[in-house]
C-alpha positions in Angstrom: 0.0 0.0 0.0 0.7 3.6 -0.3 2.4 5.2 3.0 0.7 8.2 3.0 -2.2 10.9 0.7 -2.6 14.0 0.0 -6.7 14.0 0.0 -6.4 17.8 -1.2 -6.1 15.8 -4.6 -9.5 14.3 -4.4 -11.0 17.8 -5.6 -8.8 17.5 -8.5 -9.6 14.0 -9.2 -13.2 15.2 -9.6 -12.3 17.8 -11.8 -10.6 16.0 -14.1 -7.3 14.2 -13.1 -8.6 10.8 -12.8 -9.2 7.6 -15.3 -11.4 7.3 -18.3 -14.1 5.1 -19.8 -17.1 4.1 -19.2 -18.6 1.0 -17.3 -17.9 -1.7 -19.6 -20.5 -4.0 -18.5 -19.8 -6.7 -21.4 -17.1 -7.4 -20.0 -17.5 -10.3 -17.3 -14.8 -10.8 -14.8 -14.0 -14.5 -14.1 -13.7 -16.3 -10.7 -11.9 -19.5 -10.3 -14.1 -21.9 -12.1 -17.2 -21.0 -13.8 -19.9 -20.8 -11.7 -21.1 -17.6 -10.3 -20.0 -16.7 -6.7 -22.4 -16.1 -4.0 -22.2 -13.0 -2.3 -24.9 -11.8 0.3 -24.6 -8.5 1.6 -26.6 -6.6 4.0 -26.1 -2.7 4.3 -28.6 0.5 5.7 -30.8 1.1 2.6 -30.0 4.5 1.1 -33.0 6.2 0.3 -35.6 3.9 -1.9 -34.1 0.2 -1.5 -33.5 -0.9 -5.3 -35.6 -3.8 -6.5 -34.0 -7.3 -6.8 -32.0 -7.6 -10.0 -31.7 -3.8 -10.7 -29.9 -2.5 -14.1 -26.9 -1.7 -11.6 -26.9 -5.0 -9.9 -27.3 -7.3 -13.2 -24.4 -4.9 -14.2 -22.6 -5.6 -11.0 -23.2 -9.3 -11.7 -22.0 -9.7 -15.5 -19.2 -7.8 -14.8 -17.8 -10.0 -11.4 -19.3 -13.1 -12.4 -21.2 -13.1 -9.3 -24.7 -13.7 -8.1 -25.9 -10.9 -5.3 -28.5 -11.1 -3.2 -28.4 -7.9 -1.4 -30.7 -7.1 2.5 -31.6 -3.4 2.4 -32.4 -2.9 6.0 -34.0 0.4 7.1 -31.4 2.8 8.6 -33.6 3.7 11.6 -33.5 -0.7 12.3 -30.0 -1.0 11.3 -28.5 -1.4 14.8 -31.2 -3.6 16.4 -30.9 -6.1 13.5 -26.9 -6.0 13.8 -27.3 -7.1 16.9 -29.9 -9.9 16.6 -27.9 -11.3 13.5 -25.0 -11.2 15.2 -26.3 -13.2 18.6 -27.4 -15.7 16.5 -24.5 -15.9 14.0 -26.8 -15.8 11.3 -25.2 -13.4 9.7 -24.6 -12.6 5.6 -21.2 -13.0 3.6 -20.6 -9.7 3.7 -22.0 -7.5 6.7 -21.3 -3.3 6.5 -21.2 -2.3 9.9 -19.8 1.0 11.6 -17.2 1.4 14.9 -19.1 0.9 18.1 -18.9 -1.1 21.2 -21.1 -3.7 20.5 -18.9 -4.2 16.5 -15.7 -4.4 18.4 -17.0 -6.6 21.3 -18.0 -9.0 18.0 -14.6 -8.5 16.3 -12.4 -9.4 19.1 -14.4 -12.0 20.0 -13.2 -14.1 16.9 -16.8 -14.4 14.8 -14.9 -12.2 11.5 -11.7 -13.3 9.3 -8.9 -11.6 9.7 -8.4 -10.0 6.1 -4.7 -7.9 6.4 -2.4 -10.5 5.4 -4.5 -11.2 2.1 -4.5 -7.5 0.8 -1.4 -7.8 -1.0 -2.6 -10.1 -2.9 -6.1 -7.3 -4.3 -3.8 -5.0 -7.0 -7.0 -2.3 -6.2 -7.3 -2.9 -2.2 -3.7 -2.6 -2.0 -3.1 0.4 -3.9 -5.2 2.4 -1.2 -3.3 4.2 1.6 -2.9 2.8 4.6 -4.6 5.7 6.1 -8.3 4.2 5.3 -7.3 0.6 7.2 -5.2 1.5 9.7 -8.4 3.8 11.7 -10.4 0.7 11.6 -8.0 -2.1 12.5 -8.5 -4.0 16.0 -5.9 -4.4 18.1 -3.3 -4.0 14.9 -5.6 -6.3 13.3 -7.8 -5.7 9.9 -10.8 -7.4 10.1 -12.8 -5.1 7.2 -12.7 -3.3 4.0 -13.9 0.6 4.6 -16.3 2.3 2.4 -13.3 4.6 1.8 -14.5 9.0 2.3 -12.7 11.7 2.3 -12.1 13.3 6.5 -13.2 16.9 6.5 -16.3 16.7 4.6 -18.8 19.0 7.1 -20.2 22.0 5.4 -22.7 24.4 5.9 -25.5 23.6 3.0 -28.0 26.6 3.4 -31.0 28.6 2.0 -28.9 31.8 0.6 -32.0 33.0 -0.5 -33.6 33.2 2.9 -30.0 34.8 4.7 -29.8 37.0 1.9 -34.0 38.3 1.9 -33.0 38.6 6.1 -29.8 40.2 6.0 -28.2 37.7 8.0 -24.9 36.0 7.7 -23.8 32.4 8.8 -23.6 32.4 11.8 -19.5 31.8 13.6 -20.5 32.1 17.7 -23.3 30.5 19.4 -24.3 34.2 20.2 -25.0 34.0 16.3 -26.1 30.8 16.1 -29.1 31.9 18.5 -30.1 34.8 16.6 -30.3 33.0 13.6 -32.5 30.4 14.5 -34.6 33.2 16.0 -35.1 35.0 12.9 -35.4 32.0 10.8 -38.0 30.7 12.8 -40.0 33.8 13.6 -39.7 36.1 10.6 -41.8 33.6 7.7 -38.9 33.2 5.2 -41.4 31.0 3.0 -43.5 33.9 3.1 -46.7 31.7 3.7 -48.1 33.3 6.4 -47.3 30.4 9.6 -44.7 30.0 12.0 -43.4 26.9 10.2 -39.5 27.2 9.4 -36.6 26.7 11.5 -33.1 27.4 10.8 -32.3 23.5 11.2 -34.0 20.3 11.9 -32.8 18.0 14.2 -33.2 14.5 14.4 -32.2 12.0 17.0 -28.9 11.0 15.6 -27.5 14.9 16.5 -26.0 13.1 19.2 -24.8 9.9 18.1 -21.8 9.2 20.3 -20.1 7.4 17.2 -20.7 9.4 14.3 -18.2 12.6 14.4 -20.1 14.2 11.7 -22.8 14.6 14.0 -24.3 17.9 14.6 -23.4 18.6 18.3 -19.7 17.5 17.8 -19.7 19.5 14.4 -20.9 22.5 16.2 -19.1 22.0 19.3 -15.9 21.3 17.4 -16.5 24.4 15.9 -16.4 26.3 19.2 -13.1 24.5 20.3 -14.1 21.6 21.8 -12.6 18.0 20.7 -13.4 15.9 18.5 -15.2 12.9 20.8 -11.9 12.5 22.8 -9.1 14.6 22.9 -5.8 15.4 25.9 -6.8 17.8 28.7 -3.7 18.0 31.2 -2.1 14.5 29.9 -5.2 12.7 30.1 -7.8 11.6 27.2 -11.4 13.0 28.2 -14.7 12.8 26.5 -16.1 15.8 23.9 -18.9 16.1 26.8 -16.8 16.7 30.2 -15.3 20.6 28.1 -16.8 23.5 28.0 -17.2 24.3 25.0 -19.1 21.2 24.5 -21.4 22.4 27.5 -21.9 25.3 26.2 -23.0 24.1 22.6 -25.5 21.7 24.6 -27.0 24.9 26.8 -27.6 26.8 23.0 -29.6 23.7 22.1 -31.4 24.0 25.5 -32.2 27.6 25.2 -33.2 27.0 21.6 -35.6 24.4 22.8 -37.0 26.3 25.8 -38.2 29.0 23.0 -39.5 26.6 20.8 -37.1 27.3 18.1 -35.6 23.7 17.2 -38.5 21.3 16.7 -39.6 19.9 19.9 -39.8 16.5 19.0 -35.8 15.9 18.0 -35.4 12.9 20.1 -37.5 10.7 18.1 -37.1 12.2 15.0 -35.8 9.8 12.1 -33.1 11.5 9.5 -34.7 10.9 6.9 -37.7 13.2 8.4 -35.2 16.0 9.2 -34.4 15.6 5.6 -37.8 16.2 4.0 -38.0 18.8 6.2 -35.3 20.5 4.3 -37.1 18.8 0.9 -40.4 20.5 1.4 -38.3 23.9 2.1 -39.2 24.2 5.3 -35.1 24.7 7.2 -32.5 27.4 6.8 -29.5 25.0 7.2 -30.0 21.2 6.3 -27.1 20.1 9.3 -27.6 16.1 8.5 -25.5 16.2 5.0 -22.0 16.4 3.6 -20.7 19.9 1.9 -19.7 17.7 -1.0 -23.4 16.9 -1.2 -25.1 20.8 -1.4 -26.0 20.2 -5.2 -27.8 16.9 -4.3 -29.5 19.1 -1.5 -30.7 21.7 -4.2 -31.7 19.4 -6.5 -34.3 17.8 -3.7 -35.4 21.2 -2.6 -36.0 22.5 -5.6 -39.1 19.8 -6.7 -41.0 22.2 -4.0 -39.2 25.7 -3.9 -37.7 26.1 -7.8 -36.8 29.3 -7.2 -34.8 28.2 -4.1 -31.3 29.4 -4.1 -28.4 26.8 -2.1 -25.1 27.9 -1.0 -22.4 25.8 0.7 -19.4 27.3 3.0 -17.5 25.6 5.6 -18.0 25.6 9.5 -16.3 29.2 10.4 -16.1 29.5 14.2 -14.2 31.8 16.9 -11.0 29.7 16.2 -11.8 29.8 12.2 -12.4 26.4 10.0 -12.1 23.9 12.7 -14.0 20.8 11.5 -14.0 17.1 13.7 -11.8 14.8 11.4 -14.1 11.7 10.1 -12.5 8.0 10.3 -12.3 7.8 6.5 -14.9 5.5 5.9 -19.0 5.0 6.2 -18.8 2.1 7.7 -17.0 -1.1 6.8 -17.5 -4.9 5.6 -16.9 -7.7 7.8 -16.9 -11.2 6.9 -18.5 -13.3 9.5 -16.9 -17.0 9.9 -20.2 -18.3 10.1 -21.4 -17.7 6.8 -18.2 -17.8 5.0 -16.7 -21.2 5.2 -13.3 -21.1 4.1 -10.3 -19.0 3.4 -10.5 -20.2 -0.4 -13.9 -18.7 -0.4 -12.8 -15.3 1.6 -10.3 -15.0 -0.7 -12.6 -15.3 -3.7 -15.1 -12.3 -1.7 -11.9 -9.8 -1.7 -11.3 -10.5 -5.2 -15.5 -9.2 -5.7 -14.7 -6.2 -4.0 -11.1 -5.6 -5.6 -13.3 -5.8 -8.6 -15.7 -3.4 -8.0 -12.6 -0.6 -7.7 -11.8 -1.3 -11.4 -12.1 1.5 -14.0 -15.3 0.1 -15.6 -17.1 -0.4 -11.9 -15.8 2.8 -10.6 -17.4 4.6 -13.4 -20.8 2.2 -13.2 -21.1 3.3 -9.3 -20.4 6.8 -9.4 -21.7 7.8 -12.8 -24.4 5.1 -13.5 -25.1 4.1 -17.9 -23.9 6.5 -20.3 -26.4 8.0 -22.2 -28.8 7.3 -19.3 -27.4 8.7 -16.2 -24.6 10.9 -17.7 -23.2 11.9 -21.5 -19.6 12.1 -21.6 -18.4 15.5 -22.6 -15.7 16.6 -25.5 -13.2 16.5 -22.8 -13.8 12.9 -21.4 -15.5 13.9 -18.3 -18.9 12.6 -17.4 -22.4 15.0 -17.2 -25.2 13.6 -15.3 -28.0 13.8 -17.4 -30.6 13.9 -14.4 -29.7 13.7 -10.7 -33.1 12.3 -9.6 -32.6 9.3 -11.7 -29.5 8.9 -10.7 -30.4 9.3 -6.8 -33.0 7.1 -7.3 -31.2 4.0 -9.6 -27.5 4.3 -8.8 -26.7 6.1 -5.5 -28.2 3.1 -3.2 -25.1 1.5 -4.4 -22.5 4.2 -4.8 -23.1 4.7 -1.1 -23.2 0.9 -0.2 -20.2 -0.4 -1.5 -16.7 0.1 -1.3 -16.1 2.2 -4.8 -16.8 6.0 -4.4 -14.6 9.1 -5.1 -11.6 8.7 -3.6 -10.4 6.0 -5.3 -10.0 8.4 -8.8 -10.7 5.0 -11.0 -13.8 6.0 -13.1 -14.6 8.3 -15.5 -14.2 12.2 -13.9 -17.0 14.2 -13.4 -17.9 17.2 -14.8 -18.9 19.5 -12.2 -21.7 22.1 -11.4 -20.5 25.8 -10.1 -22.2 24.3 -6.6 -20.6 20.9 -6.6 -17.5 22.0 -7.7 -18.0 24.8 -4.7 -18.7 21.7 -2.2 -15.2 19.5 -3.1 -13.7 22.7 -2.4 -14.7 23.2 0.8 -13.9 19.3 1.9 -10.3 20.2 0.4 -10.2 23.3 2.6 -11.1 21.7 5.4 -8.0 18.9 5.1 -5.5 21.1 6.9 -8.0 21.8 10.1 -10.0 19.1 11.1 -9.7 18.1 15.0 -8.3 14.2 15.0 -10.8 11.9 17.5 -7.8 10.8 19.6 -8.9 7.9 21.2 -10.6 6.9 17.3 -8.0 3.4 17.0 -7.3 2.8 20.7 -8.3 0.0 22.5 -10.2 -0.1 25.9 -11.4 -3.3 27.8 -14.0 -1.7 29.9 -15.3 0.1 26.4 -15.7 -3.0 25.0 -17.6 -4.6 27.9 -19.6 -1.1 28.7 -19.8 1.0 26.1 -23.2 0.0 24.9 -24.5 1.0 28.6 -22.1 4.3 29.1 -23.3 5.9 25.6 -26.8 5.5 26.3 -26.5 6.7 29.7 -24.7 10.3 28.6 -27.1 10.1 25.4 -30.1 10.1 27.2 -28.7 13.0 29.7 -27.5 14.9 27.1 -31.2 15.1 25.6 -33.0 15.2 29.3 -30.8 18.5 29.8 -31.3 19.8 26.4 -35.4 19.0 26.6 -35.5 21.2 30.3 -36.1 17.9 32.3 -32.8 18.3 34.3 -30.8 21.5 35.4 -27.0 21.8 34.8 -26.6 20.3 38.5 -28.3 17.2 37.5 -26.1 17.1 33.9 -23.0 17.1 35.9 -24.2 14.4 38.2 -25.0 11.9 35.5 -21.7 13.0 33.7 -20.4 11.8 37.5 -22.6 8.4 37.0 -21.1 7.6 34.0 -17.3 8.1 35.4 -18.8 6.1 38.2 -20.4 3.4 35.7 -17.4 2.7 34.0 -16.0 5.9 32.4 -13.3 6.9 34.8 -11.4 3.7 33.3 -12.3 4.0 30.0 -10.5 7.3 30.3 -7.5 5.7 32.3 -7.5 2.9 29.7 -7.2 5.3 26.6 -5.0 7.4 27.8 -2.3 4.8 29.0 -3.0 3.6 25.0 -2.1 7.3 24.1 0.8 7.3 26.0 1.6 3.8 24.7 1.1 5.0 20.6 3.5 8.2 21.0 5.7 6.4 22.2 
């Protein structure tokens, strides 16, 4: 592998600097023997689960000389059904999961092959920097293949027609952040007469204690807080024991208290916060990438076509300071259970080094010339119509491990907003805030972490909701040190100490 990247080239990549061709989907790939290899995968449906034997995934098919049958399973039920298939080990050949106490509990408990030693042998996997295994290796260990994104990819993705009719700029302190959610929500930017706007819309994931590009560690980050763990006086501490962090949280409060964030966050599903933004209805659409602000236009503008989108990156009192993602959504395990051998492991890498070709690539991120994208005089690929495409092709773009930053298929040519949006997650590169504790190991973590995250979780939103005073946050911030968190903090830090060493 590569020892080290420059992602400041993956804007370039997308402008122009990466391979050519289209998917050639005539062109089958061949396994060892003849016959078709099984592959079952399940993954978090994106959007509209595609139907069974899709244009993509006959595509898909012919081209790795594979059979897939494919589990879509509802993002809001992901976890639950993680957890059930993995009690009972009946599990699928492939199985995308995400970092969290419950995955590495699994991991180190042997059910998943061991895949590092095998990479060398994947001329795609292997070319990849180290940078995208190494954050979600095990105890030194590889266990998965990452579905490989770029690390500073938060972004402001906002109505600049409503800041611009209100005078108001993006907001930098939470002194701003306050008065923008105030106007927004009290001065009818959709000029339809109700008190039905808000400058964002929560959902219950704002808080998610793994996901860093989440909004509270996003806008907390922003303030100078850490990045979910980071060194306060030679120890590791959690995002939630710093002020600025507390502070964030009591903006939320307050924002709450005045009915200015929508009162029923907690329960609220993402993809509700998103048709909020989609029927035109929030200022600042907080649950999305800057890389994705055209995507974001496109879906507002099937209500509001006059709607004008903007992206910008997250400016606070420090400047850009953005919370560094792990450089992946998620990543594939291969449970022992379900595959059998390492003859047939080996032949499941060789599917997935596959779908990092040239011809994939292009087929994942582009979709069928002619139906998703023309190619342009200079080689570079149009999208002919983003809805199509969002519909038929991004399901899997986002679902398997061949996306952007891999600069195999054919380059995109870019709107004056995308283009706008790569730039940002390029500016961002040189300032996002590392999660320090992001590939350490702790034993009580791995037995507790389940119990300590819902603990602060459900604090966090008690003390945001009014239904406990700032005495009673700090107490249950004590509980959890109590509960287990004290050594989870001892634990990471002696692994810091260990790692600079």
């Amino acid at each position: 592998m590569k020892g080290s990247v420059s992602l400041l080239a993956v804007a370039a990549v997308l402008a122009g600097c990466a391979g050519n061709g289209g998917p050639q989907t005539d062109k089958p790939a061949q396994q060892d023997g003849s016959k078709p290899l099984i592959v079952t995968i399940a993954t978090p449906q994106v959007g509209e689960a595609p139907k069974k034997d899709s244009e993509v995934e006959l595509a898909i098919e012919k081209y790795t000389n594979s059979k897939i049958d494919m589990q879509w399973i509802p993002g809001a039920a992901f976890e639950d059904k993680k957890n059930i298939m993995i009690a009972s080990s009946d599990m699928p050949k492939a199985f995308k999961i995400t970092s969290n106490a419950t995955t590495l509990a699994a991991i180190q408990s042997g059910l998943f092959w061991e895949i590092g030693p095998l990479l060398q042998n994947y001329k795609n996997l292997s070319a990849l920097d180290d940078y995208y295994y190494d954050n979600i290796k095990v105890d030194g260990k590889l266990y998965g293949l990452p579905l490989y994104r770029d690390t500073g990819r938060a972004g402001l993705v906002y109505r600049k027609d409503w800041f611009d009719e209100l005078g108001l700029k993006l907001p930098v302190t939470l002194d701003d952040w306050y008065a923008m959610m105030k106007t927004m929500a009290e001065k009818d930017p959709n000029k339809n007469g109700e008190q039905d706007t808000y400058g964002l819309f929560l959902d219950k994931s704002f808080n998610d204690p793994a996901g860093s590009n989440t909004f509270l560690t996003r806008l907390a980050v922003s303030q100078g807080a850490p990045n979910k763990w980071g060194e306060e006086n030679g120890k590791l501490i959690p995002e939630f024991m710093t002020t600025p962090y507390l502070n964030a949280m009591k903006l939320l409060r307050e924002l709450y208290r005045e009915k200015l964030i929508n009162q029923d966050f907690s329960v609220v599903q993402a993809a509700d916060a998103d048709n909020k933004w989609n029927a035109g209805q929030a200022a600042i659409r907080v649950n999305t990438v800057a890389s994705a602000a055209a995507t974001s236009h496109e879906n507002l503008k099937k209500t509001v076509p006059d709607s004008i989108v903007d992206v910008e990156p997250y400016i606070g009192p420090f400047g850009n300071r953005v919370p560094a993602e792990p450089g992946n959504n998620g990543f594939f395990v291969f449970p022992k259970s379900s595959v059998a051998s390492e003859e047939e492991l080996e032949q499941l890498l060789g599917f997935f080094d596959k779908l990092l070709d040239p011809e994939m690539s292009t087929l994942l991120t582009r979709g069928f010339e002619g139906k998703h994208y023309t190619k342009t005089a200079d080689g570079k690929a149009e999208l002919k119509d983003l809805s199509l495409f969002n519909l038929e092709v991004k399901p899997y773009r986002d679902s398997l491990p061949s996306f952007e930053v891999t600069g195999q298929g054919l380059p995109l040519k870019l709107s004056p907003l995308q283009e706008k949006g790569w730039e940002v997650v390029a500016g961002n590169l040189p300032n996002v805030v590392p999660n320090l504790a992001l590939t350490l190991s702790s034993a009580t973590y791995l037995e507790k972490g389940g119990e300590l995250d819902t603990l602060i979780r459900d604090a966090q939103t008690k003390f945001i909701m009014g239904k406990m005073d700032e005495a009673g946050w700090l107490a249950e911030v004590d509980n959890w040190k109590k509960a287990g968190g004290d050594k989870v903090i001892e634990e990471y830090t002696a692994a810091y100490a260990k790692q600079k060493q």
